[in-house]
MDAnalysis code that builds the backbone (N, CA, C; Angstrom):
import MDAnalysis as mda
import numpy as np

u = mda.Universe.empty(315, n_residues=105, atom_resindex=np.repeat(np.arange(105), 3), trajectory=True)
u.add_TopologyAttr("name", ["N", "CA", "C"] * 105)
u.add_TopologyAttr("resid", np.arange(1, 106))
u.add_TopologyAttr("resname", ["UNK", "UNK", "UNK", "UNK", "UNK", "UNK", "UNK", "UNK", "UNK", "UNK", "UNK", "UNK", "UNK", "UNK", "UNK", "UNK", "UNK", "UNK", "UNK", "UNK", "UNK", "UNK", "UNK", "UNK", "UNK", "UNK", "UNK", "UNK", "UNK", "UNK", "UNK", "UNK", "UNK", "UNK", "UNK", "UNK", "UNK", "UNK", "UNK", "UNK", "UNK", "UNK", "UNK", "UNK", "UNK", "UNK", "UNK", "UNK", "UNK", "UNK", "UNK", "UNK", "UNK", "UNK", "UNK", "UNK", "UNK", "UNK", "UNK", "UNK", "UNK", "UNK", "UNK", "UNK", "UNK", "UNK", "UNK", "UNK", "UNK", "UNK", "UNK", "UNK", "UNK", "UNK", "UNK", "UNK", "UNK", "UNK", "UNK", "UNK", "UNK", "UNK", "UNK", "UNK", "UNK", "UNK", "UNK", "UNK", "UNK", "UNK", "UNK", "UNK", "UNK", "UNK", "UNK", "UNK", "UNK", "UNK", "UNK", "UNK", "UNK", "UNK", "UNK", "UNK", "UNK"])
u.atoms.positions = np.array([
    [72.330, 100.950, 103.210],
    [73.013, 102.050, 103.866],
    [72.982, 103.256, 102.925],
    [72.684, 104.597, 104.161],
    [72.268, 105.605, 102.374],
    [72.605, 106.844, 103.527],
    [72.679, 107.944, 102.744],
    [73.495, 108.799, 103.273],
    [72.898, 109.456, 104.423],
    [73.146, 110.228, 105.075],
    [72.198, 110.860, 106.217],
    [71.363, 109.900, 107.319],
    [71.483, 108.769, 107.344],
    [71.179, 107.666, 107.889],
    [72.026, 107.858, 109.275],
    [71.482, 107.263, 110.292],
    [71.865, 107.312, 111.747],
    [72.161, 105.885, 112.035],
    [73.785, 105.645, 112.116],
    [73.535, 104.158, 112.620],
    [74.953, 103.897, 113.834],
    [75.025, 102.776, 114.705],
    [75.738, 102.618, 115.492],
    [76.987, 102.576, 115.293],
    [77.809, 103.304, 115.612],
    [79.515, 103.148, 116.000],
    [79.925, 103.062, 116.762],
    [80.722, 101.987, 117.603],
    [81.020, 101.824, 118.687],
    [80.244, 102.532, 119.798],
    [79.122, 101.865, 119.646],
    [78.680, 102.128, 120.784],
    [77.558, 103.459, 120.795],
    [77.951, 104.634, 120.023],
    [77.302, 106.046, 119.682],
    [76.554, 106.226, 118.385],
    [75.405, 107.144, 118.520],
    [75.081, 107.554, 116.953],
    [75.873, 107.835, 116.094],
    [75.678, 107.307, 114.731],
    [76.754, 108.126, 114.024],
    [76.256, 108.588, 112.578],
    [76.143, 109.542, 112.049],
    [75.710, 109.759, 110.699],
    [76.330, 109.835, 109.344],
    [76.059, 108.972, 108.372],
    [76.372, 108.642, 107.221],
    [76.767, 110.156, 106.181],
    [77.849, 110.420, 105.862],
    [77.817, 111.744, 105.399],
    [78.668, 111.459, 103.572],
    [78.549, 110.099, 103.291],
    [79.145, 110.127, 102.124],
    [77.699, 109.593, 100.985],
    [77.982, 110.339, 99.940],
    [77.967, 110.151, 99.160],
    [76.804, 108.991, 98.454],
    [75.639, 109.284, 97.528],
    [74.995, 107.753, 97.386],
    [75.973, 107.183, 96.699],
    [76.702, 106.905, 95.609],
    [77.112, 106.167, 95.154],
    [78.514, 105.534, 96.203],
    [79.276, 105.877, 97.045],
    [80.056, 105.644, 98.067],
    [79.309, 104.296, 98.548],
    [77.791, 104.823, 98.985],
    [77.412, 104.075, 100.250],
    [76.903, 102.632, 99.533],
    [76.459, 102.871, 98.327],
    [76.341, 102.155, 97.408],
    [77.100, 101.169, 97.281],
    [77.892, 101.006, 97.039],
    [79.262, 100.397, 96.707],
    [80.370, 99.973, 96.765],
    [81.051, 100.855, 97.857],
    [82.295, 101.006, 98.294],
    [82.097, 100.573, 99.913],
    [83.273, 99.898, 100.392],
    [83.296, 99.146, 101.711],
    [83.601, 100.066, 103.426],
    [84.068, 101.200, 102.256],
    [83.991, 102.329, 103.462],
    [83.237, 103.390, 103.026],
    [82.913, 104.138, 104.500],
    [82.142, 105.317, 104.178],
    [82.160, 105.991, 105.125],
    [82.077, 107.439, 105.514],
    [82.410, 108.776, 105.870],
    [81.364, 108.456, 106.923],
    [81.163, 109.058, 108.213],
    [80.855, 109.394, 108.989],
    [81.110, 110.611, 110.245],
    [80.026, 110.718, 110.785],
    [79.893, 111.963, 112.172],
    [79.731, 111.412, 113.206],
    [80.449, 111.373, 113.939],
    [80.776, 110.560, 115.724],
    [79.717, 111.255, 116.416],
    [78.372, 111.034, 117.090],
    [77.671, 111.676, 118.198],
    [77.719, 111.337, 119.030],
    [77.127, 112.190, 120.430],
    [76.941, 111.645, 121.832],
    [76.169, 112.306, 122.482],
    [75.594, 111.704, 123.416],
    [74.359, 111.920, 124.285],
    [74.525, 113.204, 124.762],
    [73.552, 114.100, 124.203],
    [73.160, 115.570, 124.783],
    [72.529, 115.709, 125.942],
    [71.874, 115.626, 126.447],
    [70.403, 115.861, 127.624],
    [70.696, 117.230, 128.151],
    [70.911, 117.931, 126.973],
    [70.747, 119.670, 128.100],
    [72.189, 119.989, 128.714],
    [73.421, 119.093, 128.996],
    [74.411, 119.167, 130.372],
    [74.865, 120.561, 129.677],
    [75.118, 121.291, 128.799],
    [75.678, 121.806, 128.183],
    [75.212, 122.282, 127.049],
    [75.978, 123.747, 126.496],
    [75.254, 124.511, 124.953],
    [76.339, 123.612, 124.212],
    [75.737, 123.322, 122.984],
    [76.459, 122.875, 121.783],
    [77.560, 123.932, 121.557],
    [78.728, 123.131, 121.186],
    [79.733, 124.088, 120.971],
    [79.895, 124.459, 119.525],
    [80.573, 125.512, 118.572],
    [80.446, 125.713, 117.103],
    [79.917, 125.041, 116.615],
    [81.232, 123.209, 116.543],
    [81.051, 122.713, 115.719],
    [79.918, 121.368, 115.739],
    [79.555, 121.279, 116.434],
    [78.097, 120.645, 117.030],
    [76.560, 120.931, 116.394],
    [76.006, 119.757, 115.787],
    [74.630, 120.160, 115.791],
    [73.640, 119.081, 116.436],
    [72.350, 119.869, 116.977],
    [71.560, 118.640, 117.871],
    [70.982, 118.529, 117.005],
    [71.033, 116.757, 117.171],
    [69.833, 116.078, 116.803],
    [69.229, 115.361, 117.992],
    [67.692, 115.144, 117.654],
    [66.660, 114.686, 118.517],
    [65.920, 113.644, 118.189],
    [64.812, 113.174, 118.864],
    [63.435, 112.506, 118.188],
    [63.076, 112.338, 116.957],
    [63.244, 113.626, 116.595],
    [62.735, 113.535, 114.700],
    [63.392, 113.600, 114.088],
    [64.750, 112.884, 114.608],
    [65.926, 111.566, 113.750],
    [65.994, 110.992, 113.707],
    [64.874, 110.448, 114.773],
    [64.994, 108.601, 115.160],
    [65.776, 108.204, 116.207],
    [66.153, 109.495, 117.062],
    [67.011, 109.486, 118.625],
    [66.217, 109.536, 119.770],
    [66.937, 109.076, 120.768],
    [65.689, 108.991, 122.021],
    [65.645, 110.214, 122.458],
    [66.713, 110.745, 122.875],
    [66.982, 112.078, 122.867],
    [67.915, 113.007, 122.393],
    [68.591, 114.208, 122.876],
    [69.245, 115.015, 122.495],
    [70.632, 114.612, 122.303],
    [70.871, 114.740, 120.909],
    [72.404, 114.343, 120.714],
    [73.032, 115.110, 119.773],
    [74.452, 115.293, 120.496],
    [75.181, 116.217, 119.861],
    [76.261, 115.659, 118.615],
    [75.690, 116.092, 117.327],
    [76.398, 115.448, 116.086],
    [77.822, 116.441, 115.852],
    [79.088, 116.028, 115.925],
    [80.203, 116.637, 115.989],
    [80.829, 116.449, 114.513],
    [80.995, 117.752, 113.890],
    [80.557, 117.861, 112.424],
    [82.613, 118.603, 112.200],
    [82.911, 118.307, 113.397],
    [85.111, 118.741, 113.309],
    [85.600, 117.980, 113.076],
    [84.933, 116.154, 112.410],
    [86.222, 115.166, 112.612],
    [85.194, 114.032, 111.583],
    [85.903, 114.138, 110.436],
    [85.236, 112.813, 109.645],
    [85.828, 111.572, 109.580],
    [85.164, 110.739, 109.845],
    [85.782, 109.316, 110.249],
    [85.524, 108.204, 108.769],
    [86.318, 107.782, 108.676],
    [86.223, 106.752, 107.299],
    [86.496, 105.439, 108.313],
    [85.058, 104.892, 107.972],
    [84.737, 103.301, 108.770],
    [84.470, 102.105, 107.966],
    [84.741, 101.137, 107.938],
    [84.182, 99.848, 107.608],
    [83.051, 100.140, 107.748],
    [81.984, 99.767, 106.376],
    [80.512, 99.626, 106.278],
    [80.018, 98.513, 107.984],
    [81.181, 97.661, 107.794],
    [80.489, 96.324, 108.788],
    [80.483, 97.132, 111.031],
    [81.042, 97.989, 110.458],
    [81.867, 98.787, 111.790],
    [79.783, 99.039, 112.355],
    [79.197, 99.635, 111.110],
    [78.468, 100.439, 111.646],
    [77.252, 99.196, 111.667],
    [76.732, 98.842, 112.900],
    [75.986, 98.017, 113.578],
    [74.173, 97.645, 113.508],
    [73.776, 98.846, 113.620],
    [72.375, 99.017, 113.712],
    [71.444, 100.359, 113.886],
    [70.758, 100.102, 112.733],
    [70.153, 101.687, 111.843],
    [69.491, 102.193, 112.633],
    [69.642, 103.336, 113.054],
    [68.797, 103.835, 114.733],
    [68.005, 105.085, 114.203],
    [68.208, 105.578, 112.755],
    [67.501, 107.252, 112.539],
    [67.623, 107.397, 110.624],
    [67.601, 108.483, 110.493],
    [68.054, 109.366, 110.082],
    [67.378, 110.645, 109.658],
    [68.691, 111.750, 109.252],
    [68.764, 112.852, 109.219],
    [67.399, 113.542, 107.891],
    [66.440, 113.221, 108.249],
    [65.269, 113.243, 106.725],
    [64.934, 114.228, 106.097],
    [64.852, 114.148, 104.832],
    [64.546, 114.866, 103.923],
    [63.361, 116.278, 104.118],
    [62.853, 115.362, 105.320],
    [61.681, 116.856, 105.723],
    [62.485, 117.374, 106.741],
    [63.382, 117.329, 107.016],
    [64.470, 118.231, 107.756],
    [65.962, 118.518, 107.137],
    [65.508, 118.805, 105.987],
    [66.700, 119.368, 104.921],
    [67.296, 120.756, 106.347],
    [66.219, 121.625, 106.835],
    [67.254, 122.547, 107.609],
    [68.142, 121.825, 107.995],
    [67.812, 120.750, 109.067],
    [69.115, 120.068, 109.684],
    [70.089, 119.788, 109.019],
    [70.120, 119.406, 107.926],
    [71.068, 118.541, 107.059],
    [71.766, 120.056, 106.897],
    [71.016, 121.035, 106.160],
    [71.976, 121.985, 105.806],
    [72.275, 122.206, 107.106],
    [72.647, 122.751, 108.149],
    [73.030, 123.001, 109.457],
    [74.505, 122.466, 109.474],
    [73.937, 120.778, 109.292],
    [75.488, 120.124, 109.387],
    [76.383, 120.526, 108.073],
    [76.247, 120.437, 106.844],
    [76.641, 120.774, 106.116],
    [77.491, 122.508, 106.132],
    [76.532, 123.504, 106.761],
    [77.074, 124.356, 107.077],
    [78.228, 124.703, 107.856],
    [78.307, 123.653, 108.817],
    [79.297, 123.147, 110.194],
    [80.005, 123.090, 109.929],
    [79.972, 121.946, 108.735],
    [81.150, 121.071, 108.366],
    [82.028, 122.012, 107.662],
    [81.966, 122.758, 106.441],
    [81.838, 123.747, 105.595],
    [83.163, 124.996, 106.745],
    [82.500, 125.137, 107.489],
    [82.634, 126.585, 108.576],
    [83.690, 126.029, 109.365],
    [83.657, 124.781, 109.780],
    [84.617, 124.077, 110.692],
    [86.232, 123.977, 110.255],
    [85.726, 122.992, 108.921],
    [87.322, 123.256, 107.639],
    [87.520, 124.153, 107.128],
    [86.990, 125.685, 107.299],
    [87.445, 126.667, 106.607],
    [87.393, 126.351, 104.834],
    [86.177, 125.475, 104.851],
    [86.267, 125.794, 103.169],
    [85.508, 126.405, 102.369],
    [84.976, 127.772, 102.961],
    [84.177, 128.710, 101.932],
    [84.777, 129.120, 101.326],
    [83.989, 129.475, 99.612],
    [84.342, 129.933, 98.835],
    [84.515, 131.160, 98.807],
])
């Protein structure tokens, strides 16, 4: 389990947002709750899409307002992740996240 990784939470995508040594080691770890995009709707602020070249079937909206601390065992089966040749994305969420909690410097 490693950070930026896409894996199942109840049921939804969910992305790994802690830490290597966290994921490493420790029995919990930080996550981003997603859900099925297909177009119904524009992403709202705090929302970023991910797609295909995450390892998603389709369009899903990663909700970057609410970090969830889960049991490693919670999260089910490795469906993506957020990759290194898509650092934009990553910064995106990072930016979200950042913009969402009001924690610029």
């Amino acid at each position: 389990m490693n950070p930026w990784e896409i894996w199942t939470w109840q049921g939804h995508p969910a992305v790994i947002v802690s830490g290597p040594a966290r994921c490493a080691h420790k029995p919990i770890v930080n996550i981003l709750s997603c859900s099925s995009h297909r177009g119904i709707r524009k992403p709202e602020l705090w929302e970023v899409v991910l797609d295909r070249a995450d390892g998603l079937d389709w369009e899903t909206l990663c909700r970057c307002d609410l970090l969830y601390a889960v049991h490693r065992q919670e999260l089910t089966e490795r469906r993506g992740l957020v990759g290194f040749e898509r650092r934009e994305r990553r910064r995106s969420i990072i930016r979200v996240i950042v913009s969402t909690f009001n924690w610029g410097l």
